[in-house]
N, C-alpha and C positions, 0 to 999 in steps of 0.2 A: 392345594394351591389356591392362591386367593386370585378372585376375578378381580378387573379393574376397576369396576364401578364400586367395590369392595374397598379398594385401596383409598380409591380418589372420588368425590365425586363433585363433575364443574358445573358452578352457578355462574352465570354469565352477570355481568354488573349491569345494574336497573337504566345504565346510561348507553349502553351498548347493545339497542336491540338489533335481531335479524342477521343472516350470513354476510351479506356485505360488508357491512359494519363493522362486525367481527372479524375479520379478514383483510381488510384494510385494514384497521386500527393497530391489529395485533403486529402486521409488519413492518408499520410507517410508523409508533407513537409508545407504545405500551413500551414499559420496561421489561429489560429479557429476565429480570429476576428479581425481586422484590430487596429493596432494599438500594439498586442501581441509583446511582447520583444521578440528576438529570443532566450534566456536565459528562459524567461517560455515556449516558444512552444519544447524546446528540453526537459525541465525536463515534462513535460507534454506527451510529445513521449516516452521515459524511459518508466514511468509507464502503460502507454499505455501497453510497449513491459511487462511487466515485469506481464500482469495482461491479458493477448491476449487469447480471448477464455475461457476465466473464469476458471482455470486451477482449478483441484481438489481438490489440498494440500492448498486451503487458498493463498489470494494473497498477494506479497512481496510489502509491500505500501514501496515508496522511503521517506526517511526523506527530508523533506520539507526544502529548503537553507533558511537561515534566510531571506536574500533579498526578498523572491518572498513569507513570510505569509501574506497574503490576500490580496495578486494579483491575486486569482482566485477564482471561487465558491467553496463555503465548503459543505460539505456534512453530514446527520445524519443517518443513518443505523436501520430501524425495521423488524424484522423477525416477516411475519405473517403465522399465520396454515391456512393451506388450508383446502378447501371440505373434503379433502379425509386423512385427517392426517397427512400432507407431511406439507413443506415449502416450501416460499419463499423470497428471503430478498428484500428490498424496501429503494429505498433511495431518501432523502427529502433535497433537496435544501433548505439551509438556508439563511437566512439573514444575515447580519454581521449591519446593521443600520436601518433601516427600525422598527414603533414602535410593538410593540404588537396590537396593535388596527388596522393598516396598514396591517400586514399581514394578519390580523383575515377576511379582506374586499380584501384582494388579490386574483385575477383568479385564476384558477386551470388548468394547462395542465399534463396530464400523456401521458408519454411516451414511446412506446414498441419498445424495440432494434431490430436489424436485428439478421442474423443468426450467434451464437459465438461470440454476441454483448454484454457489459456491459457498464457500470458507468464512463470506461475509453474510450469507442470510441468517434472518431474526433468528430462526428456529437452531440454527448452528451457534450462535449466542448464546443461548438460553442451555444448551445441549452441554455446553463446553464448560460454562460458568457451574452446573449442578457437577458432572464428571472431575473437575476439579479438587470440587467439595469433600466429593466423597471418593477420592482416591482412584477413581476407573481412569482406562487408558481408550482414548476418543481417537479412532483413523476417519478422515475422511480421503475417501478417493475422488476425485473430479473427474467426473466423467467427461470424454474429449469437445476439448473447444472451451472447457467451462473455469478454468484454470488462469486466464488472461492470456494464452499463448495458443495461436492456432493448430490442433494437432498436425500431422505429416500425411496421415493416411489418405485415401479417399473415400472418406467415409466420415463422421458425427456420431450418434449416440443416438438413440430411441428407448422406447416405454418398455420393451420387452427383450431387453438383449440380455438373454438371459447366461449366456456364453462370455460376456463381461463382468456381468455379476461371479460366474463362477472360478475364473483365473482371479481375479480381484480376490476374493475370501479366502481361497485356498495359498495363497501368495499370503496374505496378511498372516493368517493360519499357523503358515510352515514358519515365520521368523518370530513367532511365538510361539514358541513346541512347550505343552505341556500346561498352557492358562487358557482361562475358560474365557470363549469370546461369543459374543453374541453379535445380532444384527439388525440394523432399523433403516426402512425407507422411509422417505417425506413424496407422497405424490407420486410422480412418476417414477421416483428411486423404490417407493416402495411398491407400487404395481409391477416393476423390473424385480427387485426383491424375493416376492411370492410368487411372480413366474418362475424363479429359477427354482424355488422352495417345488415346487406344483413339477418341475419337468425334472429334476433327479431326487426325487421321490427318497427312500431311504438313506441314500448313498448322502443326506444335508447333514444329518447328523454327525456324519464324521468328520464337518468342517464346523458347526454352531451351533449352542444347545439351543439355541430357541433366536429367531425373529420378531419383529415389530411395522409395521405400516400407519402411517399416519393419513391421512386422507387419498391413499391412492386411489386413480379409478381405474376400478377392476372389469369394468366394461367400457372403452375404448372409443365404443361407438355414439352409445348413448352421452359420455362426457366431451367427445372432442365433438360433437353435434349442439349439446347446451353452451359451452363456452364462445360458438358463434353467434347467440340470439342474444337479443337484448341489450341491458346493461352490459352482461357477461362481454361480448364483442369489447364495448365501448371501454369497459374498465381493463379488462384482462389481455385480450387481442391486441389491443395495441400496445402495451406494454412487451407482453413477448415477442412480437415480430419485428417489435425497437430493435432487441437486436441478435434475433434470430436472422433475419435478412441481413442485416452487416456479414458476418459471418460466411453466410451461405454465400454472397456476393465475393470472398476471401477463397472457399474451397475452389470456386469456380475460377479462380485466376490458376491455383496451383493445377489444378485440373479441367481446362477448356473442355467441354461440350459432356462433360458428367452427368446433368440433368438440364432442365429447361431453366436457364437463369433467368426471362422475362418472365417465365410464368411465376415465378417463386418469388422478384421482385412483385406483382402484382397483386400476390394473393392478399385477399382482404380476412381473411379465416384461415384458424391454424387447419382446418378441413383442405382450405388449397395450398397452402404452404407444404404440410405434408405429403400432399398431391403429385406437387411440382417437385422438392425436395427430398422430404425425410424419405418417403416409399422408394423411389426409382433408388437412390444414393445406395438402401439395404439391402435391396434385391425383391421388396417386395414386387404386386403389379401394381398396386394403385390404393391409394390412400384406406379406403376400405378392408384391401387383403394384409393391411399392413394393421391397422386398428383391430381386427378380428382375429390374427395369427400374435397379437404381440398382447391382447387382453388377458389379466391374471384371472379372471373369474371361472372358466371352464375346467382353469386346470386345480382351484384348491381342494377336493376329492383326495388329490393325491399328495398333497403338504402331508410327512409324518413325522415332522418336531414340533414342537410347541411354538403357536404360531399367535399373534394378537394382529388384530384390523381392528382400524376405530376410523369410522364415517358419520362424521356429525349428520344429521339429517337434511340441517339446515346448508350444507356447501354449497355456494352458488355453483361450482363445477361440476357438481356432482348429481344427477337427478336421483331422489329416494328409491324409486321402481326397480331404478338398474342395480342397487344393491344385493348383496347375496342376502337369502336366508340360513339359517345354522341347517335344513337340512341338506344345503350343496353343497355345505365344505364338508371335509374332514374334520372327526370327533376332537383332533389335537388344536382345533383353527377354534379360539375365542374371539365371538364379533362382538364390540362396541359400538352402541350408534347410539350415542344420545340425541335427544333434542336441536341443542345448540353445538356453535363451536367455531363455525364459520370450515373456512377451507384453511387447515393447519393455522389457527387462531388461538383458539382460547384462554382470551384474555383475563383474569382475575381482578375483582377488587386487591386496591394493597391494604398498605398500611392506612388510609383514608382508604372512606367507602366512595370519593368519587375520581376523576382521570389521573393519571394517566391508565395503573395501574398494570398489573405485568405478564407476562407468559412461562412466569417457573413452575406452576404447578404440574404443568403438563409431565415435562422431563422428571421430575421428581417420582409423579407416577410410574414412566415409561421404564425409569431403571428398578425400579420398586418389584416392575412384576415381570421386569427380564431376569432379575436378581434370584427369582424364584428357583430358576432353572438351570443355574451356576453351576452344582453338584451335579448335574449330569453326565453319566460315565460319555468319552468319545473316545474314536480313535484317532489319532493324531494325524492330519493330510501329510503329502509330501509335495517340495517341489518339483514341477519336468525342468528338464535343464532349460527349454525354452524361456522360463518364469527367472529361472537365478541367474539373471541379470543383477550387479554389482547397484546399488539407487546412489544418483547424487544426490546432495542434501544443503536445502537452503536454510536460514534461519528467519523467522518472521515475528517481527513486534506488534 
């Protein structure tokens, strides 16, 4: 099997120095895939803005310019019931050519967004546009609240719900019987990800031949402690509390006296936001027992599929220290940590050596060395009757 730095290896362009940079740029400006018109990467930014955070009220889908219908991937929308009688909605890359018989024999990758991530982030662009390309079939699940529709339950989503992750894949799984599916987090999907990898230990393989993480942080503590200082606060915090707080101000109407709603409005750091909110909502005690029980790093020892992490060095989220070395994971777990890359970045020169430039190289790698692992014998999941539930199904342009 070829390592990834084998496959791919990223130069960061001469205009694009340092994590910030990278990291902004790549989600505000870069093209998702070399070659993008600057006409689709703007109406594809719009909606982006227009849907950031998976706002409550239903997102404002932009009508589609005649020029640019099926110049990108399209989308099909099913709402599935959960465990516990809640939902969540699921969206299924289509094909726009490709036969019935074609897709029936297509890989499977599912996809868990990062934190206040959906169907419209860069990296799901870029994800969807290469998957297209090359014939795979791309699920993403939105994890609750992130969807544009408030979930029912009382409860949200966290870094370690690894009991999510695993109805989610086994459900994907089961209405695939018989094609080989793989699995990739961004961020907090994939520190959720490799927890679930890390706490049902052999028993993954009978759901995915192999994982992927892109800048998750797999220490919890040390990452939700850097993204309060500094810049980090100023660039990152208030963006996600934009509208993380909307939301939680939402749960707490369907559910009065759930957790502390002034404290939650007030927090100035996802450190008190979690504090006041995510902790108490999951049953942890306190934001702490909640970052140290929901961290993927203690558990990859016990990851035994083919497992890839890639942590640029340079993530402003991410402190280098709190990374793992190869000898705390398991021998199946390949670490990448280059240099650069920013926090789920990495931007390329394009076609010019100088701006915009784009973010396909990465996925191009990601399915290259999930690809490796396709041939691996599984046994096939099943569904509990809890899971086969009947899915609606929307269609999205």
């Amino acid at each position: 099997m070829q390592s990834l730095a084998s496959i791919w290896r990223y130069i960061p362009p001469w205009w694009l120095p340092g994590g910030h940079a990278q990291t902004i740029w790549s989600a505000r400006k870069a093209r998702h895939w070399s070659g993008q018109s600057d006409k689709l990467r703007h109406y594809l930014g719009r909606a982006s803005e227009s849907a950031e955070g998976g706002v409550i009220a239903g997102w404002r889908e932009l009508p589609v310019p005649t020029e640019l219908r099926g110049a990108f991937p399209q989308w099909r929308r099913e709402r599935w019931e959960t465990p516990d009688r809640d939902f969540i909605d699921v969206d299924f890359l289509t094909s726009q050519s490709a036969s019935v018989e074609a897709i029936k024999k297509a890989p499977v990758i599912v996809l868990f967004h990062g934190l206040e991530g959906s169907r419209h982030s860069h990296y799901v662009h870029a994800l969807a546009h290469v998957c297209a390309d090359r014939g795979w079939r791309l699920i993403l699940p939105h994890f609750r609240g992130c969807s544009g529709e408030l979930n029912l339950a009382p409860r949200a989503y966290h870094s370690g719900d690894h009991e999510e992750v695993d109805w989610i894949l086994r459900r994907a799984a089961s209405v695939h019987p018989g094609v080989p599916m793989v699995a990739a987090g961004v961020s907090l999907g994939g520190n959720a990800l490799l927890r679930w990898a890390g706490e049902i230990g052999e028993e993954a393989g009978r759901v995915v031949r192999s994982v992927a993480a892109i800048c998750p942080p797999l220490d919890l503590v040390a990452s939700g402690q850097a993204i309060g200082k500094g810049l980090n606060r100023l660039f990152y915090t208030r963006l996600f509390l934009a509208s993380m707080k909307p939301k939680a101000r939402a749960k707490w109407v369907q559910y009065p006296g759930l957790f502390n709603l002034d404290a939650a409005m007030d927090a100035k750091t996802l450190l008190e936001f979690d504090n006041a909110f995510t902790a108490p909502v999951h049953g942890f005690k306190h934001v702490l027992d909640y970052w140290s029980q929901a961290s993927a790093k203690p558990h990859l020892k016990a990851v035994t599929i083919p497992a890839l992490i890639i942590n640029p060095k340079n993530d402003p989220f991410i402190p280098p220290s709190s990374l793992p070395i190869q000898a705390e994971v398991a021998d199946t777990v390949t670490l990448w940590q280059p240099t650069a890359g920013g926090h789920v970045g990495f931007t390329e020169s394009g076609l010019t050596s100088g701006p915009p430039g784009h973010i396909g190289g990465l996925p191009n790698a990601l399915l290259d060395w999930l690809g490796q692992h396709l041939s691996l014998s599984i046994t096939p999941t099943r569904l509990t009757p809890t899971d086969a539930q009947p899915p609606t199904s929307t269609r999205y342009g």
